[in-house]
C-alpha positions as CSV (number, residue, x, y, z in Angstrom):
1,X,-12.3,145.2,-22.5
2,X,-13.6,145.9,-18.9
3,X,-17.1,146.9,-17.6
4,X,-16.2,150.7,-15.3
5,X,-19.7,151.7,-14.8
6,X,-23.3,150.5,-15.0
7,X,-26.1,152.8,-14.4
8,X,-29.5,151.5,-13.9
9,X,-32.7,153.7,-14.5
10,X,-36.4,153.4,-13.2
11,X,-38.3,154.4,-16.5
12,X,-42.2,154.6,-16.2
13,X,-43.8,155.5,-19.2
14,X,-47.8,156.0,-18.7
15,X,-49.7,154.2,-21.9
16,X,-52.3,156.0,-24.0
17,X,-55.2,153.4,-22.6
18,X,-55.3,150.9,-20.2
19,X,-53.5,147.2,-21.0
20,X,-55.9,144.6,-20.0
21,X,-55.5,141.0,-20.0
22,X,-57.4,138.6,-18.1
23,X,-54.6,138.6,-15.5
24,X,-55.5,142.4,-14.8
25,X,-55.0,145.6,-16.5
26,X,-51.8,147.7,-16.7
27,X,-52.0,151.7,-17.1
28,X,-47.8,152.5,-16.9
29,X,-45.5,150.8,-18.8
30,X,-42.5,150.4,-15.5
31,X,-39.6,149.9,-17.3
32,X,-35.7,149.5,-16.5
33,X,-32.8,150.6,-18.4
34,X,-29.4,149.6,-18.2
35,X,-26.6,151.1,-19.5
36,X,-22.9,149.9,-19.3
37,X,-19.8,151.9,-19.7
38,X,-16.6,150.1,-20.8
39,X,-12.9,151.4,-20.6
40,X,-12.5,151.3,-24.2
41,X,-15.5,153.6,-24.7
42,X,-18.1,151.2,-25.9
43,X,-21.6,151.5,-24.3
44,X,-24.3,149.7,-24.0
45,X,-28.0,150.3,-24.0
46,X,-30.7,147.5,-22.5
47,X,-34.0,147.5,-21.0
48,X,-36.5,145.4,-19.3
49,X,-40.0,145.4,-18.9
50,X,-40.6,143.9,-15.6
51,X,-44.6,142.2,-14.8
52,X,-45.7,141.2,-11.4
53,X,-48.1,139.3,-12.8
54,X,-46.1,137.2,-14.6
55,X,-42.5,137.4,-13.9
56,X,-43.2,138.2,-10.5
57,X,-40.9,141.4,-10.8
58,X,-41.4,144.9,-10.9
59,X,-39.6,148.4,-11.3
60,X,-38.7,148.4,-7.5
61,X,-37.5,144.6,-7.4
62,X,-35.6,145.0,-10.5
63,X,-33.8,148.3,-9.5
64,X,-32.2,147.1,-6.2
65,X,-31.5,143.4,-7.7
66,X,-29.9,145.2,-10.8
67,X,-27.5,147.4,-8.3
68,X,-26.3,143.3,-7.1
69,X,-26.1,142.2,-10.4
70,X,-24.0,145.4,-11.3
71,X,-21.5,145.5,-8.1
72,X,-20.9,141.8,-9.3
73,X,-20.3,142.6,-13.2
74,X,-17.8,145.7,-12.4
75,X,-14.2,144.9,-13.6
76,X,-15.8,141.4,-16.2
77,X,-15.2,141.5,-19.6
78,X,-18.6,142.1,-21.1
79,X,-17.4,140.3,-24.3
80,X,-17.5,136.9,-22.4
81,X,-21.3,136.8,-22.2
82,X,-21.9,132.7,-20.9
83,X,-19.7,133.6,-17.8
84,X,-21.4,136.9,-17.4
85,X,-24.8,135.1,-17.2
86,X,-23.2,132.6,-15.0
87,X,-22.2,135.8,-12.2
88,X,-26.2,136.8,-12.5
89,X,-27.1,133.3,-11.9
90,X,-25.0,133.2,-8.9
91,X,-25.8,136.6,-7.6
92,X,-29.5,135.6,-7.8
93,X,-31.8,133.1,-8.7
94,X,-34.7,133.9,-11.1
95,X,-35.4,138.0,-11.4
96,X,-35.2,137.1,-15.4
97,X,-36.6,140.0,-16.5
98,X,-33.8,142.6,-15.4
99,X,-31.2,139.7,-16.3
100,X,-32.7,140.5,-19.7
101,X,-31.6,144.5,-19.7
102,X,-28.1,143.6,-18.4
103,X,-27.9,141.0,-21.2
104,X,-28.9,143.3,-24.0
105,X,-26.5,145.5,-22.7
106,X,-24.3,143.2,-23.1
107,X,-24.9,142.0,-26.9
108,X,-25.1,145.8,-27.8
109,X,-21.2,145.9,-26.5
110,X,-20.2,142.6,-28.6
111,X,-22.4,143.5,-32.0
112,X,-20.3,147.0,-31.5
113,X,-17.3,145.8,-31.4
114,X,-17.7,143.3,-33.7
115,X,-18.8,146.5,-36.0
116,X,-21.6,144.4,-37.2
117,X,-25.2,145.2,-36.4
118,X,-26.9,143.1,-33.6
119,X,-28.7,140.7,-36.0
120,X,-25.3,139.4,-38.2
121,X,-23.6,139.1,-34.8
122,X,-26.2,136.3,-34.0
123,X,-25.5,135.0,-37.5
124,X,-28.5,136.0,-38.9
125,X,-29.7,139.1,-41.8
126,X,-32.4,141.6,-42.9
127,X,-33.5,140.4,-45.6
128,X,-36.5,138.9,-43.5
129,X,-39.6,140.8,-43.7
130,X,-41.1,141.8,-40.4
131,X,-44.7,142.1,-39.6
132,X,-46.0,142.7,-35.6
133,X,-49.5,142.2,-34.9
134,X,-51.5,144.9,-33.2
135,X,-53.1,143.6,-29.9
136,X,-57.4,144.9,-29.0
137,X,-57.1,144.6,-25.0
138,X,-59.6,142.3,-23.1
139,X,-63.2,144.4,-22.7
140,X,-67.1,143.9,-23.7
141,X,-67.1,142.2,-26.8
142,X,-69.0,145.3,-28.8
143,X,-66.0,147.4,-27.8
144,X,-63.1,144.9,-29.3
145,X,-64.9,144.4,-32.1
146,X,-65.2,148.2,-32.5
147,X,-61.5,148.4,-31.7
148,X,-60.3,145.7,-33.8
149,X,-61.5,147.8,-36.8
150,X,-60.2,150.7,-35.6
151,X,-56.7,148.9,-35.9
152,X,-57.7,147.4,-39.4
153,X,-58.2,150.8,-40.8
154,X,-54.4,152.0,-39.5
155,X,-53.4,149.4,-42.0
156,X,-52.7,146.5,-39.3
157,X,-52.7,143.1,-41.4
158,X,-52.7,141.1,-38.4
159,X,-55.0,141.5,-34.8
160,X,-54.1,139.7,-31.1
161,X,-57.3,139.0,-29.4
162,X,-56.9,139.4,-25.9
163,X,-59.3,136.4,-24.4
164,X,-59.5,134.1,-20.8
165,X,-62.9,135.6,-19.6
166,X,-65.0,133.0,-20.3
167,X,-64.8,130.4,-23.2
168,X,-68.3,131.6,-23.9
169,X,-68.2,135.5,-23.7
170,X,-64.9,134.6,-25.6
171,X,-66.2,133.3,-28.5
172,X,-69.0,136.1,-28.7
173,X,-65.7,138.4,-28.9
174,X,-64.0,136.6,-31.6
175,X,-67.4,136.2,-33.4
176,X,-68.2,139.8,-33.4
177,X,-64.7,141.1,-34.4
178,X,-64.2,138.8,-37.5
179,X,-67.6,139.8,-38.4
180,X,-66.4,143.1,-38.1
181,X,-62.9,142.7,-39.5
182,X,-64.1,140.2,-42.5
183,X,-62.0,137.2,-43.8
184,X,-59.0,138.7,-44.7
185,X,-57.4,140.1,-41.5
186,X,-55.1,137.3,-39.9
187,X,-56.6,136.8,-35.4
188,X,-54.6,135.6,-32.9
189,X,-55.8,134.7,-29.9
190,X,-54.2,135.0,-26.3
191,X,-56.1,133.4,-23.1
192,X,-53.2,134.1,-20.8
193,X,-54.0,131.7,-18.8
194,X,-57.6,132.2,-18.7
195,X,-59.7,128.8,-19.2
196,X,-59.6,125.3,-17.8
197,X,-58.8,122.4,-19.6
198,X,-61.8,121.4,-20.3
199,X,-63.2,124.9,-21.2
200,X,-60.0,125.6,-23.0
201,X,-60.4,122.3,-25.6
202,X,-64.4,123.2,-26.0
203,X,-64.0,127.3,-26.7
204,X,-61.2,126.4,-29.9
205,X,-63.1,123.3,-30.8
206,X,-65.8,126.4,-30.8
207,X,-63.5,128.8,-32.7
208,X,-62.5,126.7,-36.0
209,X,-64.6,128.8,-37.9
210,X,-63.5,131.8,-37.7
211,X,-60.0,130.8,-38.7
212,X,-57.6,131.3,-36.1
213,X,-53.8,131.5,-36.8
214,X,-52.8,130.3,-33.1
215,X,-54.1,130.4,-29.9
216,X,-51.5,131.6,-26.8
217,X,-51.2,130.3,-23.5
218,X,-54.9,128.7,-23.0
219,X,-54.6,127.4,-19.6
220,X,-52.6,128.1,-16.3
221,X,-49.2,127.5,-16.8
222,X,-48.7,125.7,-13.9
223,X,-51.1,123.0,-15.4
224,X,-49.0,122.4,-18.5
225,X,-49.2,118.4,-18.2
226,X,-53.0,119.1,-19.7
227,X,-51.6,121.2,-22.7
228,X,-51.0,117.9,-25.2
229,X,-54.3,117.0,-25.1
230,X,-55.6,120.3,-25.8
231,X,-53.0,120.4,-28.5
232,X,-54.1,117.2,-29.7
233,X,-58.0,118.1,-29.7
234,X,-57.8,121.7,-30.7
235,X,-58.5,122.7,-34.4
236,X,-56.6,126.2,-33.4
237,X,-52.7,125.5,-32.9
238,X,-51.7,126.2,-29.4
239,X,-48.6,128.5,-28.3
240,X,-46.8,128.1,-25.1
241,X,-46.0,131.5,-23.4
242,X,-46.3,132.0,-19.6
243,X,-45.5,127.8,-19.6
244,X,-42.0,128.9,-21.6
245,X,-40.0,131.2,-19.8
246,X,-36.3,129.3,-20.3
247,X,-34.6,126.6,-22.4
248,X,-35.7,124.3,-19.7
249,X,-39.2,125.1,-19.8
250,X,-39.1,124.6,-24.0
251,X,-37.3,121.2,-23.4
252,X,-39.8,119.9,-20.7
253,X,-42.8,121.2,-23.5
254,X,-41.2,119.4,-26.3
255,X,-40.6,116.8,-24.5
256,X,-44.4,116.2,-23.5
257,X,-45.7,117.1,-26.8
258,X,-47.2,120.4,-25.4
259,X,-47.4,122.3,-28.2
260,X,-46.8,123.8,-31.9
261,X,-45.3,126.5,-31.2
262,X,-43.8,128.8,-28.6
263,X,-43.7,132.8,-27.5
264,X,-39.7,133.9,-26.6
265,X,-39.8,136.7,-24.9
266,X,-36.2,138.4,-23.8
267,X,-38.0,139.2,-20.2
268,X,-38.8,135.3,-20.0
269,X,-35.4,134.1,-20.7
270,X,-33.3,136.4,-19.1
271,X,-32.1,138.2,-22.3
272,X,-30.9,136.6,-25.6
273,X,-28.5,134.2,-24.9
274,X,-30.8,131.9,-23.2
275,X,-33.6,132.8,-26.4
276,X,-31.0,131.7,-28.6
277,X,-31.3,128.2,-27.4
278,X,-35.0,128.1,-26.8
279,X,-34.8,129.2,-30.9
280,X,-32.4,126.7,-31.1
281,X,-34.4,123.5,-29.9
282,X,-37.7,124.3,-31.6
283,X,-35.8,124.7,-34.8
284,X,-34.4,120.7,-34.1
285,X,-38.2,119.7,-33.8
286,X,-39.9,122.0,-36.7
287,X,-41.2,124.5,-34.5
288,X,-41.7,128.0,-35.2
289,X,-41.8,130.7,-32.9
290,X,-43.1,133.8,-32.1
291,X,-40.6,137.1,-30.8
292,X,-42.7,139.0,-28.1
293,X,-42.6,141.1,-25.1
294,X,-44.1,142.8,-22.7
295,X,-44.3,147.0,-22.3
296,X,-40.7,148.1,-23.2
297,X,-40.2,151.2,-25.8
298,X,-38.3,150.5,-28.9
299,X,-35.2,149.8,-27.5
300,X,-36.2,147.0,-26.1
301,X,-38.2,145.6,-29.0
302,X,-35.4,146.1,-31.2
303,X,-33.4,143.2,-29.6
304,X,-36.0,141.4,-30.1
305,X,-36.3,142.6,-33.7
306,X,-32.7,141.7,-34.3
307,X,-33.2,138.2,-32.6
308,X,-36.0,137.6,-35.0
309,X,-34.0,138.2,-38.3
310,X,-31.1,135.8,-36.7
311,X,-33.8,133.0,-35.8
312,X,-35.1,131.2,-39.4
313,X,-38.0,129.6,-37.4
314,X,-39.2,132.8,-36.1
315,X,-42.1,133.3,-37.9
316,X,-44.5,135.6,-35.9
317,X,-43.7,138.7,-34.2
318,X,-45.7,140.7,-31.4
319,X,-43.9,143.9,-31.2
320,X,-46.9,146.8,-30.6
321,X,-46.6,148.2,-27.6
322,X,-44.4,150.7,-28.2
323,X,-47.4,152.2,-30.1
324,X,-49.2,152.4,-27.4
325,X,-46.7,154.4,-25.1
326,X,-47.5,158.4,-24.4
327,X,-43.7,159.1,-24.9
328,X,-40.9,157.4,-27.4
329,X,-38.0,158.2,-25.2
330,X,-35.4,156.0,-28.1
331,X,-32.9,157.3,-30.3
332,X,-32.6,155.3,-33.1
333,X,-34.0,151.3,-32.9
334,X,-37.1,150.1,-35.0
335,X,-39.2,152.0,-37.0
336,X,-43.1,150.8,-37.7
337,X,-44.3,150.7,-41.6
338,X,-47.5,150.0,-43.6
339,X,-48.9,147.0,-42.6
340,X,-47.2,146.8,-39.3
341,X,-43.8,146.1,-41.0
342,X,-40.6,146.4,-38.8
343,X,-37.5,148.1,-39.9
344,X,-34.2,146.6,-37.9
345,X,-31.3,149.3,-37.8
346,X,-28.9,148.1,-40.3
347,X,-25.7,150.3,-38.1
348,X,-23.2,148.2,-35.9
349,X,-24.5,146.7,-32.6
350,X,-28.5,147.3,-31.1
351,X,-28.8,150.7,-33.0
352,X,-31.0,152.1,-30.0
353,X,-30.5,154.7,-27.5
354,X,-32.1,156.7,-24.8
355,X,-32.4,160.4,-25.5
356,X,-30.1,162.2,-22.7
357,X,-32.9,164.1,-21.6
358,X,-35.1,161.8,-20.8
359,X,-32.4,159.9,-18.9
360,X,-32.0,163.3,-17.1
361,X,-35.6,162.9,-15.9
362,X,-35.7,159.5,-14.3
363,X,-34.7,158.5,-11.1
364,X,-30.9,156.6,-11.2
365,X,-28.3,155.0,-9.7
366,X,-24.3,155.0,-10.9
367,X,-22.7,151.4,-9.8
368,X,-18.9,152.3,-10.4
């Protein structure tokens, strides 16, 4: 099998309300597809979800990179995914994120022709039950709390607080929301980076109370040498995410004694095969992990549902943003139940498309 044709598309999809964090807000979720054409008539569909702010890419960057990772991938066998990774890698350095599209594309091909869906190609099932969180965006703390119920009463079992204001304004937010929310709704919490150390250690020592399930990404990720003593002090479990992008990252954390527990996201770790071994090495020390993302549709959360049913320490999943897109351009993928449950296509290889005519609508280039 040979790769004849990869075409790359700039996909901006505006969301219904602003995405704020306390790295900035977000209003358009600028996206990347990828699709490769094979000569045996296999295709496959991947997507990215590029974020200045954190991956240092964006829909511009990750189009023209994508058209050198493509010229380079023409003529390859797409089956042999390591060496495919290793022509990225030496096209390139870093851009992870549109790696990731490329190597989603890439699994879709191998799970099809393996005639096995995406999930039992990675060795793993659907028996798993799926649950994603639903995320209340970083604003006055009134206004969470009022928006954190608003998400209860859709039937959401489990909130993300988005924090990293102020440790103090911070706990006023999570006060007021599980006041709000009562006892029985599962919070996360994500700083993205927000705090200091020492403000980090003293707003979760703050927080035990109101019975946090984990707390993301508290400090700067450049300052991860602090995170294992706010590991060790913090009541609240403590999740690396912006600190672990790759399987390097995740060995240099477990290493150190960073942390409990880590966020995998496909646009971190260039796609799936690198996730696999991030999985892989927490799994060796007891860790669990969270699947994430960033803003892609469906398609591209349903790689990362089908990673999450092949991973047995995946135990947490953060796959809402679809939801909060104006447009659902995907054929096929994930479908959202009561509770927040997720439904992984059960049909050979990634089970998502892009409809044609949205495809039609988006600005494209043909590598070929």
């Amino acid at each position: 099998m040979l790769i004849k044709q990869i075409e790359i598309y700039k996909s901006p999809v505006k969301l219904k309300e602003p995405f704020i964090i306390s790295l900035g807000p977000a209003y358009y979720a600028e996206n990347i597809i990828v699709i490769i054409r094979t000569d045996t008539g296999i295709n496959g569909y991947g997507e990215c979800s590029p974020f200045s702010m954190i991956n240092g890419e964006t829909i511009d960057t990750g189009f023209i990179v994508g058209q050198y990772l493509a010229e380079n991938l023409l003529g390859k066998d797409p089956l042999y995914i390591p060496e495919c990774h290793r022509i990225m890698d030496r096209t390139i350095y870093g851009n992870s994120s549109i790696k990731s599209a490329f190597d989603i594309a890439l699994y879709d091909i191998a799970s099809q022709n393996a005639n096995v869906p995406l999930h039992s190609f990675l060795g793993g099932n659907n028996r798993k039950k799926l649950f994603t969180d639903y995320t209340v965006s970083l604003s006055d703390p009134a206004c969470m709390a009022e928006n954190a119920l608003k998400v209860k009463k859709r039937g959401f079992r489990i909130i993300k607080i988005k924090l990293g204001e102020t440790g103090r304004k911070d706990i006023e937010r999570v006060r007021m929301i599980r006041e709000k929310v009562g006892p029985e709704i599962t919070l996360r919490i994500d700083a993205n980076q927000g705090w200091n150390k020492s403000e980090a250690i003293e707003t979760l020592i703050t927080l035990e109370p109101y019975n946090i399930e984990f707390c993301e990404e508290p400090i700067p990720r450049w300052d991860f040498m602090d995170l294992p003593e706010i590991s060790k002090k913090s009541p609240v479990p403590v999740m690396a995410d912006e600190s672990c992008c790759d399987s390097h990252d995740a060995r240099r954390l477990i290493d150190i004694g960073a942390c409990t527990l880590f966020n995998v996201k496909l646009g971190k770790s260039a796609g799936i095969y690198d996730a696999l071994k991030i999985i892989h090495l927490a799994a060796q020390t007891g860790m669990k992990v969270q699947m994430g993302g960033f803003l892609e549709t469906r398609l591209g959360f349903t790689a990362s549902a089908h990673l999450a049913l092949a991973g047995e320490n995946v135990r947490f999943c953060d796959f809402d943003t679809p939801l909060m897109l104006t447009e659902d351009p995907v054929n096929g993928g994930i479908n959202y139940k009561s509770g927040g449950m997720i439904v992984v296509p059960n049909v050979p290889g990634l089970g998502a498309t892009i409809k044609q005519e949205f495809l039609e609508s988006l600005t494209n280039t043909v590598i070929c």
